[in-house]
NUTI-435516 format. One record per residue: x, y, z of N, C-alpha, C, O in turn; residue in three letters. Coordinates in steps of 0.05 Angstrom, whole numbers, padded with zeros to 5 digits, always signed. Atoms other than C-alpha are relative to their C-alpha. Layout:
BEGIN
XYZXYZXYZXYZALA...
This chain:
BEGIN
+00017-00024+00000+00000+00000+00000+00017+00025+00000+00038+00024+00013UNK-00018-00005-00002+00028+00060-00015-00001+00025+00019-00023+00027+00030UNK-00002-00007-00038+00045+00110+00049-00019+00027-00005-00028+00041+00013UNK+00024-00019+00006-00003+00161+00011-00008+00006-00020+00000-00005-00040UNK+00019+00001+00017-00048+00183-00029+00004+00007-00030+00018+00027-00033UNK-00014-00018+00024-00038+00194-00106-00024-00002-00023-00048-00007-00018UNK+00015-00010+00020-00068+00206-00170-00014-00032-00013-00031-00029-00031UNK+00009+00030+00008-00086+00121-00183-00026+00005+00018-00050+00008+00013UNK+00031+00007-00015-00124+00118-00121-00014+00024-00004-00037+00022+00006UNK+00027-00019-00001-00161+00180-00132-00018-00003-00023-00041+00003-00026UNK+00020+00003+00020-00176+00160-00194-00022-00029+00005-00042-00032-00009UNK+00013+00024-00009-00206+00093-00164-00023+00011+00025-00043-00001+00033UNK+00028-00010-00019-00246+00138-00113-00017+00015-00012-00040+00017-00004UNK+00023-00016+00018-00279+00182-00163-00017-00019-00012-00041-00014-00013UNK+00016+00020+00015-00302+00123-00198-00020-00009+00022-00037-00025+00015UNK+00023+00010-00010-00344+00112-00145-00035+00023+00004-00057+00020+00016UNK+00025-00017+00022-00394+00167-00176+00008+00002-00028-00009+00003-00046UNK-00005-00010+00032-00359+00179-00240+00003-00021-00011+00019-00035+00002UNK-00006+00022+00012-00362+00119-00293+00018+00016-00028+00016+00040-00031UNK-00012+00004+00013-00319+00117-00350+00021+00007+00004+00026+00009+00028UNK-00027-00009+00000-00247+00139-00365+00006+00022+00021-00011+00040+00022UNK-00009-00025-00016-00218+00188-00316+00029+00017-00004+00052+00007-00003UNK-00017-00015+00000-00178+00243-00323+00013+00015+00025+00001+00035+00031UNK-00003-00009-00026-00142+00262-00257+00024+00017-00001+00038+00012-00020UNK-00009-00030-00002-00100+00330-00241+00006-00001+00028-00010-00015+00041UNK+00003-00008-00018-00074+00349-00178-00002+00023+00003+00011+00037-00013UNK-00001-00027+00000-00094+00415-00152+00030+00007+00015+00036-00008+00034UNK-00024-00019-00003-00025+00457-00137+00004+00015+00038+00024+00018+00053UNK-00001-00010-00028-00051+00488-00069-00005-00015+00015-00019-00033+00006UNK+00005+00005-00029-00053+00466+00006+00008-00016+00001+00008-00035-00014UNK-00015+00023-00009-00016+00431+00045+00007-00020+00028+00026-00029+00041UNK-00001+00027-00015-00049+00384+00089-00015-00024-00012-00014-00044+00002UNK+00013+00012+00014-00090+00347+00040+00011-00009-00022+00032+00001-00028UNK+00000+00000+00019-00094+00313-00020-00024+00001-00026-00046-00011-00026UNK+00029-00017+00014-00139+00343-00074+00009-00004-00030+00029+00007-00039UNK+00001-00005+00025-00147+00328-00141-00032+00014-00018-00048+00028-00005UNK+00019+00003+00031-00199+00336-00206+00009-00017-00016+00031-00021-00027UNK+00014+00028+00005-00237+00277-00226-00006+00008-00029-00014+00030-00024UNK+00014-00001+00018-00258+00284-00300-00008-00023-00014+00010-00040-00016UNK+00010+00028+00010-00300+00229-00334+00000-00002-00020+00014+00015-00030UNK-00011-00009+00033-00299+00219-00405-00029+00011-00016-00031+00015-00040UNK+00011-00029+00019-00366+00262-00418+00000+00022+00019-00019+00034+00027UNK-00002-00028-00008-00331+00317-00382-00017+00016+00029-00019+00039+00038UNK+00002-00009-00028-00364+00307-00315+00020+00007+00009+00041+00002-00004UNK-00016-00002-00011-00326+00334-00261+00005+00000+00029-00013+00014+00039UNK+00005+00000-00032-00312+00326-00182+00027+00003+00008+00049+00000-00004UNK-00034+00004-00016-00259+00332-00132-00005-00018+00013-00027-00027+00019UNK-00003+00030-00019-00235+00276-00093+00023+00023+00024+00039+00038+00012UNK-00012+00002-00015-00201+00298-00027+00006-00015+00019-00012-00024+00033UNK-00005+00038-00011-00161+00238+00008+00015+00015+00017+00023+00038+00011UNK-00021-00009-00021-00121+00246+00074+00014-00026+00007+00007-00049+00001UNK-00016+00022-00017-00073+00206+00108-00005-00019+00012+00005-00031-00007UNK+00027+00013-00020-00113+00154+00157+00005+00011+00024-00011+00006+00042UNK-00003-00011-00021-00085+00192+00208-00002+00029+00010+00007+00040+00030UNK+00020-00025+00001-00128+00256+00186-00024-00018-00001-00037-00005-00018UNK+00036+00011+00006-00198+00212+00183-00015+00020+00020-00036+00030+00013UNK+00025-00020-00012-00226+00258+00245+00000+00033-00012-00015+00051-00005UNK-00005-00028+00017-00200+00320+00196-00022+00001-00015-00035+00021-00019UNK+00018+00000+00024-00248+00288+00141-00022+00005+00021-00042+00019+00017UNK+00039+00001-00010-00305+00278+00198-00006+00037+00003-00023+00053-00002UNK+00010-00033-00009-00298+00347+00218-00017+00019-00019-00035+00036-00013UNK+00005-00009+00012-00305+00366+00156-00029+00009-00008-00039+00032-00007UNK+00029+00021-00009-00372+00330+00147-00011+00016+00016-00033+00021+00007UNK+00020-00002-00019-00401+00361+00204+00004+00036-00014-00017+00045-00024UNK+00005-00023+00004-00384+00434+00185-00018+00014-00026-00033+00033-00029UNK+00027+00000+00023-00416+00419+00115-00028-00004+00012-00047+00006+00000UNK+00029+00010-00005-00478+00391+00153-00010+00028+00009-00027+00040-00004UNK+00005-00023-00018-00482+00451+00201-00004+00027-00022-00025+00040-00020UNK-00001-00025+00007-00465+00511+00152-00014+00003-00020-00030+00021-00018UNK+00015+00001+00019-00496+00496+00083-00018+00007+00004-00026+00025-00010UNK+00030-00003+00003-00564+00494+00106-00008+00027+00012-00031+00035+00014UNK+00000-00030-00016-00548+00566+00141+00008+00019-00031-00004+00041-00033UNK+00004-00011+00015-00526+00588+00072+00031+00005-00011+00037+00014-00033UNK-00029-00001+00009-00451+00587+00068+00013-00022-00019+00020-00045-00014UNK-00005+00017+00016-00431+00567+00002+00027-00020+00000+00049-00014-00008UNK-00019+00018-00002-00395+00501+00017-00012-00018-00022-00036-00023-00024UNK+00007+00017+00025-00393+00456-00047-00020-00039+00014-00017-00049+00036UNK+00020+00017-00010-00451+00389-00046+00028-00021+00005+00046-00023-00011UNK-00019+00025-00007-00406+00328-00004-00020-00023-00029-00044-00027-00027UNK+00015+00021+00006-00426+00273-00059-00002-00023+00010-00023-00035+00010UNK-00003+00026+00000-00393+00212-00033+00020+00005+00032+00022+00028+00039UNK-00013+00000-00017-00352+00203+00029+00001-00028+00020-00019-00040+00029UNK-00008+00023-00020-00313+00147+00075+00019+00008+00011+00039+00018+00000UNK-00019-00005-00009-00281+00154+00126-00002-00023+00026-00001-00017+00050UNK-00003+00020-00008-00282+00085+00150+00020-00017-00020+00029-00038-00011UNK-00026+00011+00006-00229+00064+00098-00012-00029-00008+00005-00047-00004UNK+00003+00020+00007-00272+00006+00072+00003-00015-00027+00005-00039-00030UNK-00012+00004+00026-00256+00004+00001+00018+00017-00005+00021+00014-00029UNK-00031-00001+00015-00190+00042-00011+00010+00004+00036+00000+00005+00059UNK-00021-00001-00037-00125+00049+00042-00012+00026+00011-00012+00030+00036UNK-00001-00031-00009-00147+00124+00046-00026+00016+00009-00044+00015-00007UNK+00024-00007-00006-00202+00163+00085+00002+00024-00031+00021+00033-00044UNK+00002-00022+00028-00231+00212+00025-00033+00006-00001-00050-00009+00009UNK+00021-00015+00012-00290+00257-00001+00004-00002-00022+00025-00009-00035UNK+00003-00009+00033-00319+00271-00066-00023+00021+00007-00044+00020+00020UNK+00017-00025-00003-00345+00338-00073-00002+00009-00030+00011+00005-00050UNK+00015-00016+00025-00381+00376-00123+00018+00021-00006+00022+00040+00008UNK-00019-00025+00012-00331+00417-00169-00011+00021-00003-00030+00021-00019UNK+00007-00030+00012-00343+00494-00167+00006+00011-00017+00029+00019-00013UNK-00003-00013+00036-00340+00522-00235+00019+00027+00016+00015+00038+00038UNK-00030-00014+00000-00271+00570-00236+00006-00009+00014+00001-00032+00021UNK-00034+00003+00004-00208+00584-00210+00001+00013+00038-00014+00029+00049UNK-00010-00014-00016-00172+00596-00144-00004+00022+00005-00017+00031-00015UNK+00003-00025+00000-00175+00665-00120+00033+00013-00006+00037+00034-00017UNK-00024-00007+00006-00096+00664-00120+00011+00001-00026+00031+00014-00033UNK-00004+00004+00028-00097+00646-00186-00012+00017-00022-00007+00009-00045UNK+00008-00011+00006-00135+00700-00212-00001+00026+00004-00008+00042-00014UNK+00000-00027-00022-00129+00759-00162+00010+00031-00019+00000+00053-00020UNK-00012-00021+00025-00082+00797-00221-00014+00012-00013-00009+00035-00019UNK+00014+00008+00022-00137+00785-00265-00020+00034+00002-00022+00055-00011UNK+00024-00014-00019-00193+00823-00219-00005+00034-00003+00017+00046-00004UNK+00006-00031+00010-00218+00898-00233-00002+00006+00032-00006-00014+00045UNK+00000-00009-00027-00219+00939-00157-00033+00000+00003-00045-00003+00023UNK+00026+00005-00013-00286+00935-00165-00015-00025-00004-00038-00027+00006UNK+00003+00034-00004-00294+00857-00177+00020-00007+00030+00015-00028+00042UNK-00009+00007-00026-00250+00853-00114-00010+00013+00022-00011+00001+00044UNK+00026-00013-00021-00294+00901-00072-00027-00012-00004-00045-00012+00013UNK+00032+00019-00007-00354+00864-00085+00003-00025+00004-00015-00036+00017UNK-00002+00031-00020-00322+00790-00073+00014+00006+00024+00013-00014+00039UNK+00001-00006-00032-00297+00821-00007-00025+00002+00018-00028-00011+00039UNK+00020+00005-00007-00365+00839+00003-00015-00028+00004-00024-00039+00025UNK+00019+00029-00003-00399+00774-00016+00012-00015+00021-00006-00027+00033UNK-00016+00019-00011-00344+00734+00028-00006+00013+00032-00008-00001+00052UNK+00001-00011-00037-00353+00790+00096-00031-00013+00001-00035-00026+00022UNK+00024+00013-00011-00433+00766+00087-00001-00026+00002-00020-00036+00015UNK+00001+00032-00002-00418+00694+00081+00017-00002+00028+00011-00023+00039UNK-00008-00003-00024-00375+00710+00147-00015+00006+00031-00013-00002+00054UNK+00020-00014-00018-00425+00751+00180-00021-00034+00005-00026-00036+00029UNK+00015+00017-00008-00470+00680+00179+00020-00014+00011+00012-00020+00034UNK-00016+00008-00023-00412+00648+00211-00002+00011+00030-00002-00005+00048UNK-00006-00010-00015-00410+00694+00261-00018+00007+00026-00017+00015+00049UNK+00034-00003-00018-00483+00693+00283-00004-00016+00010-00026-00018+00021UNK+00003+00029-00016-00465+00623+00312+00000+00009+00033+00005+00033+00038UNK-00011-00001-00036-00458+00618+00396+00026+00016+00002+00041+00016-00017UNK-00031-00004-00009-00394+00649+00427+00007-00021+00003-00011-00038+00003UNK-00017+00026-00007-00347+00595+00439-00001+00003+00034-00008+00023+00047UNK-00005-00007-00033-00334+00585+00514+00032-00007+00005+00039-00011+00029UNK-00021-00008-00002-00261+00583+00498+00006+00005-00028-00010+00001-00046UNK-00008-00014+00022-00213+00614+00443+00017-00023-00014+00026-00044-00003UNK-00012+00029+00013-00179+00572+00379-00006-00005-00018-00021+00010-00031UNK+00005+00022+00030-00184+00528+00324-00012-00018+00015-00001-00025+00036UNK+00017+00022-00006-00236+00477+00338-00018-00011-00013-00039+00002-00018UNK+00019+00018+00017-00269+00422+00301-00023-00010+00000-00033-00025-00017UNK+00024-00006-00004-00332+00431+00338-00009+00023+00006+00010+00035+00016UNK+00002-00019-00006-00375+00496+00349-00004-00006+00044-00002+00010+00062UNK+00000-00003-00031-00383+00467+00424+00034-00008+00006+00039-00008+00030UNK-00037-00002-00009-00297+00456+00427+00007-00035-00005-00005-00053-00016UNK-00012-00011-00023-00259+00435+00456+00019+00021-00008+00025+00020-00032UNK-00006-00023+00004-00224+00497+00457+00022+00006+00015+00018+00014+00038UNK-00021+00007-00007-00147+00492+00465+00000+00023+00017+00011+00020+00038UNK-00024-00029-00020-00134+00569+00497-00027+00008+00020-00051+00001+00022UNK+00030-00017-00022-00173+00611+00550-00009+00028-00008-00029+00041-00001UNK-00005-00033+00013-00160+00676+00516+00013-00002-00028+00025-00021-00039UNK-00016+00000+00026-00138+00703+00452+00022+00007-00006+00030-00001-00027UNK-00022+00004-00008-00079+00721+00470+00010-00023+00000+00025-00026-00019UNK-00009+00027+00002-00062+00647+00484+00007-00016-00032+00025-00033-00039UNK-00002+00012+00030-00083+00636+00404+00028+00014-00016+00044+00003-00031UNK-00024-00009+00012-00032+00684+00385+00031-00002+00005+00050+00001-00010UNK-00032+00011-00010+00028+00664+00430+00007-00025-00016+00028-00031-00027UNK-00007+00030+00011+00014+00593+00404+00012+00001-00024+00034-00009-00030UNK-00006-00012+00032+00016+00618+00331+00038+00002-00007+00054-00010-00021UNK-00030-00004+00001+00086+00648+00347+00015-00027+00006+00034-00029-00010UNK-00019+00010-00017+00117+00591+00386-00008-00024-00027+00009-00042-00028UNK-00005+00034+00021+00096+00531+00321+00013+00025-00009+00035+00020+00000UNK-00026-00017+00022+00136+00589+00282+00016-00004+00008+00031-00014-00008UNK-00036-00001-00004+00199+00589+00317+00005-00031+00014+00025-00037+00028UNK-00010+00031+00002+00191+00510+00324+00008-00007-00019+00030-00018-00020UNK-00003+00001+00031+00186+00509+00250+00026+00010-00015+00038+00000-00034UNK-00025-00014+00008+00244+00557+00243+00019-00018+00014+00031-00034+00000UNK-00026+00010-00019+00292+00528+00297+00003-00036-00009+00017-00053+00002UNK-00007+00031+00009+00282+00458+00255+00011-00010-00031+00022-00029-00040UNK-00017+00003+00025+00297+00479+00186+00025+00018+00002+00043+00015-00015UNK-00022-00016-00001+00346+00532+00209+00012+00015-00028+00036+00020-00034UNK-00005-00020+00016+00336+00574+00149+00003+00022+00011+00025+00032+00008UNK+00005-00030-00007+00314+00640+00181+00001-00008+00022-00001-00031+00031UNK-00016+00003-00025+00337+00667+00245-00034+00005+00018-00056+00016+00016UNK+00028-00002-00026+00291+00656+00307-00005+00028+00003-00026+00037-00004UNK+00001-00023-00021+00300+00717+00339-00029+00021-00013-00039+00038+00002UNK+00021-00003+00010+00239+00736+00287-00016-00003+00013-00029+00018+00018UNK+00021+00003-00013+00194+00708+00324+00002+00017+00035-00020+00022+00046UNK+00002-00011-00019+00219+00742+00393-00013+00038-00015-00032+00048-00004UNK+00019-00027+00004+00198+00818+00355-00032-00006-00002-00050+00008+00008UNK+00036-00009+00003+00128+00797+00335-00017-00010+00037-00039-00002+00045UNK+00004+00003-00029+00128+00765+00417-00018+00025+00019-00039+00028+00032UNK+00002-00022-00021+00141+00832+00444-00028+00023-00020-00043+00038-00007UNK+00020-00014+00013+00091+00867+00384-00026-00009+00010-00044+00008+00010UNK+00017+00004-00013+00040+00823+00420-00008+00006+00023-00032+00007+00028UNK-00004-00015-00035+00052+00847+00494-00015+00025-00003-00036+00028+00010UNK+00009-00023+00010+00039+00917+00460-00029-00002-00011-00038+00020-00018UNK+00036+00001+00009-00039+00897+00437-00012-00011+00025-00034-00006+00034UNK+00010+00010-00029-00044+00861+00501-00031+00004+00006-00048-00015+00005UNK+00017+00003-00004-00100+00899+00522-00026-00001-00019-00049-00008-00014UNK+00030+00011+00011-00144+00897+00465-00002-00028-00005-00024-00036-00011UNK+00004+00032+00009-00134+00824+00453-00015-00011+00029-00028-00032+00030UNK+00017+00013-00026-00160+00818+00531-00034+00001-00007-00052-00016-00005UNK+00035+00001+00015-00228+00845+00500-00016-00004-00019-00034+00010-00027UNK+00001+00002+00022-00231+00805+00445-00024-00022+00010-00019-00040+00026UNK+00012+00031-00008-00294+00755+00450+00000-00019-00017+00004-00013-00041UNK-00004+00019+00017-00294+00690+00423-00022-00006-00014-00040-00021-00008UNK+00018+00004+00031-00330+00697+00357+00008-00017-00014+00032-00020-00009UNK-00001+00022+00007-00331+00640+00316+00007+00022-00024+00004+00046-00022UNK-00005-00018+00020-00309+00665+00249+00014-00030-00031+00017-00053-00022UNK-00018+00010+00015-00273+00627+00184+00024+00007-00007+00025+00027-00021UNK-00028-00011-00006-00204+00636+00188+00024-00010-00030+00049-00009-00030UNK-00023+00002+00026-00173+00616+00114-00021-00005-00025-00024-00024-00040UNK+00005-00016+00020-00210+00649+00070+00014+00015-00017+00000+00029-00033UNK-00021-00014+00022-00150+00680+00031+00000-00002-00022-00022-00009-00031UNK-00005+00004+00028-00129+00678-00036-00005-00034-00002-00008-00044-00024UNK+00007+00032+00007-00141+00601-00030-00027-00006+00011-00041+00014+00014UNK+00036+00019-00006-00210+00560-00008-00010+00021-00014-00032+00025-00002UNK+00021-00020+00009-00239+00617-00048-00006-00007-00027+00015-00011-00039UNK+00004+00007+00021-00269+00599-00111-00012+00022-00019-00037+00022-00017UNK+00007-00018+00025-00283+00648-00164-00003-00008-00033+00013-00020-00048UNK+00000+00007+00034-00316+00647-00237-00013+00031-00008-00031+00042+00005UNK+00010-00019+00004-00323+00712-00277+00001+00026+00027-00020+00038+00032UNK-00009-00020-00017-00293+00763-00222-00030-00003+00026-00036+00016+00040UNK+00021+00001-00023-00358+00733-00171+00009-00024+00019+00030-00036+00014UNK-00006+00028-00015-00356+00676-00120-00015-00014-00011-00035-00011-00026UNK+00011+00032+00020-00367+00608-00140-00009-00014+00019-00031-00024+00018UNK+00001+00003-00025-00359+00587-00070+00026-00010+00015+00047-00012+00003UNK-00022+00011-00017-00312+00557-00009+00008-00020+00006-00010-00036+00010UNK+00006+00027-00002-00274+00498+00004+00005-00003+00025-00003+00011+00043UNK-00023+00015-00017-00232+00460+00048-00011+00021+00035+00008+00034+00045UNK+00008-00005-00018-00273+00487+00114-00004-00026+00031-00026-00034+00041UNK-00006+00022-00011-00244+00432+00164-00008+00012+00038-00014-00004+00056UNK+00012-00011-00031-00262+00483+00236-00002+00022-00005-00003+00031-00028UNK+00001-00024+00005-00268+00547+00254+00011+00019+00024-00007+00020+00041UNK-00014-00018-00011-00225+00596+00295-00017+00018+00022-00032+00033+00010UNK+00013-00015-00015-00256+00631+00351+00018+00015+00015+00039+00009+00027UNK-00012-00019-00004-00240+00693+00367-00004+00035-00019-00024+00050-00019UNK-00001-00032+00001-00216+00764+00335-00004-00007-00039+00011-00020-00053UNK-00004+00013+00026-00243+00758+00263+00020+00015-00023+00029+00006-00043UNK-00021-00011+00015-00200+00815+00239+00030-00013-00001+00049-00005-00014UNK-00031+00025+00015-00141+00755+00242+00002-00008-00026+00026-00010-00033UNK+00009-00004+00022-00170+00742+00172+00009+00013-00016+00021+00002-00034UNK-00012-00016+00006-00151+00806+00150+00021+00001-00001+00030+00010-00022UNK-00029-00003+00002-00082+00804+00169+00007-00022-00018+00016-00015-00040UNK+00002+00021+00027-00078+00734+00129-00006+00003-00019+00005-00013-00033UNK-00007+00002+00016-00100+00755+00076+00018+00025-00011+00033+00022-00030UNK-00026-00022+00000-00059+00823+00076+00026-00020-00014+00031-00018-00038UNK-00023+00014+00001+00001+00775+00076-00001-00009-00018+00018-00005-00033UNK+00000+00013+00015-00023+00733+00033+00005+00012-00031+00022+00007-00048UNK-00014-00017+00017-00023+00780-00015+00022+00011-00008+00031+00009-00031UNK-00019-00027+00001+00028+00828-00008+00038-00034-00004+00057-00031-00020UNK-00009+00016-00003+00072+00759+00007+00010-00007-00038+00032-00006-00049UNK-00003+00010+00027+00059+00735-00069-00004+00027-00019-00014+00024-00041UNK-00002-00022+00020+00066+00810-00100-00016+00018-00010-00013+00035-00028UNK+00019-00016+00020+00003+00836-00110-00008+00018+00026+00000+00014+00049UNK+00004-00026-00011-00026+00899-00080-00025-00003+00020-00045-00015+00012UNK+00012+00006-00018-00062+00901-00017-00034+00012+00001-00047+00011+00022UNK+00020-00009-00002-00129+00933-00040-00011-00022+00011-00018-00019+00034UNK+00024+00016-00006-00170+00872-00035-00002+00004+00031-00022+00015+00042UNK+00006+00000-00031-00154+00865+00042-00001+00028+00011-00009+00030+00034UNK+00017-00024-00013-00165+00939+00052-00026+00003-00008-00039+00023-00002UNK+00041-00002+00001-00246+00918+00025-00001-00012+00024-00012-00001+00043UNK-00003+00023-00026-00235+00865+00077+00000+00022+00029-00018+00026+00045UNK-00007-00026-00023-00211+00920+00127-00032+00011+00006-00047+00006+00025UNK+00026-00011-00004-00273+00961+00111-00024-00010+00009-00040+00000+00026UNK+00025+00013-00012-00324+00915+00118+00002+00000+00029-00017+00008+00042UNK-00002+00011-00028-00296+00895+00190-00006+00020+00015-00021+00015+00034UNK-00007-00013-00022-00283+00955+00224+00007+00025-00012+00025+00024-00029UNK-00011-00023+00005-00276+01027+00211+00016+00023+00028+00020+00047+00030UNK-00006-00016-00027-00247+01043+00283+00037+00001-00013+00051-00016-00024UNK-00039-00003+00009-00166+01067+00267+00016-00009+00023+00040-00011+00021UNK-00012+00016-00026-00147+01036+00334+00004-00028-00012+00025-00039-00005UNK-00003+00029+00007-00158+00966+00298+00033-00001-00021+00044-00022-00024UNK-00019-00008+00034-00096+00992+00232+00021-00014+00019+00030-00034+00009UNK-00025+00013-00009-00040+00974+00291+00001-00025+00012+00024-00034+00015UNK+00007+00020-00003-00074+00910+00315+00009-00012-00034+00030-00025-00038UNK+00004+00011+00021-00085+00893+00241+00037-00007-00013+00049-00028-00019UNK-00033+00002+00000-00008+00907+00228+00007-00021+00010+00012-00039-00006UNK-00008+00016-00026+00011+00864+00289-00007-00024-00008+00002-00042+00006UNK+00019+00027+00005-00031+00805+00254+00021-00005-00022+00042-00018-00022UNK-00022-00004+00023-00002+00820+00189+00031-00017+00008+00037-00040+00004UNK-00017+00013-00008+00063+00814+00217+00007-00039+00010+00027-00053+00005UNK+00003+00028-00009+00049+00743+00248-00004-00009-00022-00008-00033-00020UNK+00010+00031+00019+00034+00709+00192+00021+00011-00020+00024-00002-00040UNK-00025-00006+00010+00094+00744+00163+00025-00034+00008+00040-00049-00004UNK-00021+00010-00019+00133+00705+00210-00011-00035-00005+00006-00052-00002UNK+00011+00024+00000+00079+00639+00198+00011-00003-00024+00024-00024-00023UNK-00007+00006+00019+00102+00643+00124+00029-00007+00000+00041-00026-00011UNK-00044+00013-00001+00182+00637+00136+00006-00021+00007+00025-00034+00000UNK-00012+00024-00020+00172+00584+00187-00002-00028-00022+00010-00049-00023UNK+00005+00031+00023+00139+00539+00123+00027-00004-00015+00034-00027-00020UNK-00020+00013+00008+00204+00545+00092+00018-00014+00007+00031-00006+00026UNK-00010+00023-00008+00243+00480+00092-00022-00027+00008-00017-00049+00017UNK+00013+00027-00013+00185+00436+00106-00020-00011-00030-00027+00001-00051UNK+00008+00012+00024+00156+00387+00062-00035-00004+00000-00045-00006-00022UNK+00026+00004-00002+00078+00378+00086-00010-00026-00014-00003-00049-00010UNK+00006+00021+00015+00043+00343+00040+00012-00006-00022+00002-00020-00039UNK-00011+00006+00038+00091+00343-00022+00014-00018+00007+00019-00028+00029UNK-00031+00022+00006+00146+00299-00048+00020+00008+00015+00032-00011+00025UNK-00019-00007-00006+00194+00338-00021-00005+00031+00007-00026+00040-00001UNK+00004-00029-00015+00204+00416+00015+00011+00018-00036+00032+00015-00049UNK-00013-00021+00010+00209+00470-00037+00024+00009+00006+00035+00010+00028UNK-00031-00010+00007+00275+00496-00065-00015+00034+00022-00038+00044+00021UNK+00001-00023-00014+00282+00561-00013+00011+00019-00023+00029+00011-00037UNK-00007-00016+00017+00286+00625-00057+00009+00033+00027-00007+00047+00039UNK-00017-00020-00010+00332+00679-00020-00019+00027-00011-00028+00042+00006UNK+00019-00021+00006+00290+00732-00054-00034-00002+00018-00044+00016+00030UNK+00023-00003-00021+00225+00712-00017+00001-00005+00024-00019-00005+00039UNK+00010-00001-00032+00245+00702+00048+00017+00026+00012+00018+00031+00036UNK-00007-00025-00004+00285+00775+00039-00018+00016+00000-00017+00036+00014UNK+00031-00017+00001+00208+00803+00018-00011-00011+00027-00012+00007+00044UNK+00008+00003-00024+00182+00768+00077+00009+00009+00028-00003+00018+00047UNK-00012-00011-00024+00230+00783+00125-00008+00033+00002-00013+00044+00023UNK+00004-00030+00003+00219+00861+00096-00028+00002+00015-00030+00012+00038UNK+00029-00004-00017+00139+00857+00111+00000-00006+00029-00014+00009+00043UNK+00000-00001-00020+00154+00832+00170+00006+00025+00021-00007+00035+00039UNK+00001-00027-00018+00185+00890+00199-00015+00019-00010-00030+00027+00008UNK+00014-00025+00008+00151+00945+00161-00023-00006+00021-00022+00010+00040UNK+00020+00011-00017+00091+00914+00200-00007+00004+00028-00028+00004+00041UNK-00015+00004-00036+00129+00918+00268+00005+00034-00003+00005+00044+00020UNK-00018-00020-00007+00156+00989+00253-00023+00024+00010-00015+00046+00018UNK
């Protein structure tokens, strides 16, 4: 068997909606999964997402956030098929309903300021029904809306944040730790608004990826495995980064900005976020996730990253 998932068996799990020939693709992004497109030979199409067997409560989770959110209105694509009992292939897996277009990363260039101010919009109202759930009764990533709920505060979510970064760093020993002690002490300095942050449930990777776009609109979202409770302008700073990270210009996440919050007290929080996920993107280099192997490190992007980082901090 082989130690994971590839483009054979996915084509042997699609077939269990799609008949004839299959055409299989891996998609390019994310990297705890494996995700292809299924094509049949009259040009149906689906995704197959397969995990490890030692993600199967990743797939259930999944499962349950499709059950829960869909029927509230948040466009999560139809689950067609799903096991995650592992009874006909080695690998727990979904089959979901392909959303007609493209990445959001993959298109973002493409986008007019005002096709990216109105899918900011559409995406803050598909947030806003997130957000109308319960408070959490603690702060986090959690794979249920009742928890369990690793921190007590949000503060706690953001120390943690830092400390897998400079695990991540201090194991490929590309970039220097001491990174992660500035965005430390940049957190000390938000301190107290992060004490009065309540724990709002929110979707927390919505960026240039899980976003599906056709024709400069949404198509809809994927890969929605929990949901973050807490400060939802964290969002914002992700996708800031995400942007500005891969070159392109930070309007979209100043629609993002707007929608959230027009208080100017939030601009040095939002920075401070920014920055962290500055510091989350360096720590990925050297590590392999789900690929074959860790990306070749390019000296030019982790000199832009290191740059956002401080500008962020300054």
């Amino acid at each position: 068997m082989p130690e994971e998932p590839n483009e054979v068996l996915a084509a042997a799990m699609a077939a269990e909606v799609l008949s004839g020939p299959l055409r299989v693709t891996r998609f390019p992004t994310g990297t705890s999964h494996f995700v292809y497109e299924a094509v049949s030979s009259d040009d149906r199409a689906v995704v197959v997402r397969a995990s490890r067997g030692s993600q199967v409560e990743i797939l259930r989770d999944a499962l349950y956030w499709s059950q829960l959110l869909r029927p509230m209105g948040v466009p999560l694509p139809e689950v067609l098929h799903a096991d995650d009992g592992m009874s006909r292939h080695p690998f727990p897996f979904m089959i979901l309903e392909r959303l007609p277009g493209r990445d959001l990363g993959q298109v973002v260039g493409d986008l007019s300021e005002d096709e990216l101010s109105r899918l900011a919009g559409e995406l803050a109202r598909v947030q806003e029904i997130v957000t109308s759930l319960p408070p959490g009764k603690g702060f986090g990533f959690t794979p249920h809306r009742d928890g369990p709920f690793p921190h007590e505060s949000w503060a706690g979510v953001l120390t943690g944040q830092v400390a897998r970064s400079r695990r991540r760093l201090r194991a490929a020993g590309i970039v220097c730790e001491r990174l992660a002690d500035r965005v430390e002490t940049a957190l000390l300095d938000i301190g107290d608004y992060c004490a009065d942050v309540p724990a709002t449930p929110f979707l927390h990777d919505i960026t240039t990826k899980n976003v599906i776009v056709e024709g400069g609109r949404l198509s809809g979202i994927v890969d929605v495995d929990d949901l973050c409770f807490g400060d939802p302008l964290f969002l914002v700073g992700l996708i800031r980064m995400a942007l500005l990270a891969h070159g392109h210009a930070p309007f979209y996440a100043e629609c993002w900005r707007q929608a959230y919050s027009r208080d100017r007290d939030a601009d040095r929080v939002l920075d401070v976020y920014t920055a962290l996920f500055a510091l989350t993107f360096l720590s990925e280099f050297g590590h392999r996730f789900n690929r074959a192997e860790a990306a070749a490190v390019d000296s030019v992007d982790v000199a832009r990253l290191e740059g956002l980082l401080a500008r962020h901090l300054t």
